[in-house]
N, C-alpha and C positions, 0 to 999 in steps of 0.2 A: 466637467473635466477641463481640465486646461490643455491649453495649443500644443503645448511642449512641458515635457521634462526634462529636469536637471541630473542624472546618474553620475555626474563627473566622481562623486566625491561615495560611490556605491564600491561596496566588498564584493566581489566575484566568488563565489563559491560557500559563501559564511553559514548556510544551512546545509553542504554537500555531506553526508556520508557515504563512506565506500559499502558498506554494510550492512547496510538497511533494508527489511523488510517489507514490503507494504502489504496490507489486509484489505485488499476491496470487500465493501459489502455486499455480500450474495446471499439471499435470502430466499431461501427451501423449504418446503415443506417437514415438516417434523421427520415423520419415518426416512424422504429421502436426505436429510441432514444426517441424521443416524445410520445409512445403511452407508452414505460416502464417508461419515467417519471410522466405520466397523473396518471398511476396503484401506483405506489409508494405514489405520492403525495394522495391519494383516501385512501391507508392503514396507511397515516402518515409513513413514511421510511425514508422520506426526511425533 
């Protein structure tokens, strides 16, 4: 790595959206993937 960097000549915000979702991956077991998605889809989530 080097000492220092140079940012002078960097965009502030050039990947920002206001809107944007993020999807962490969470990784469940079968049925309980199925049985939070049955509950979600029942409260409209989905």
């Amino acid at each position: 790595m080097k000492e220092e960097y140079d940012f002078s000549n960097g965009e502030r915000g050039k990947f920002y959206h206001k809107n944007a979702t993020f999807n962490l991956p969470i990784y469940l077991e079968p049925e309980v993937e199925s049985f939070v998605a049955k509950l979600a889809k029942e409260q409209k989530k989905i």
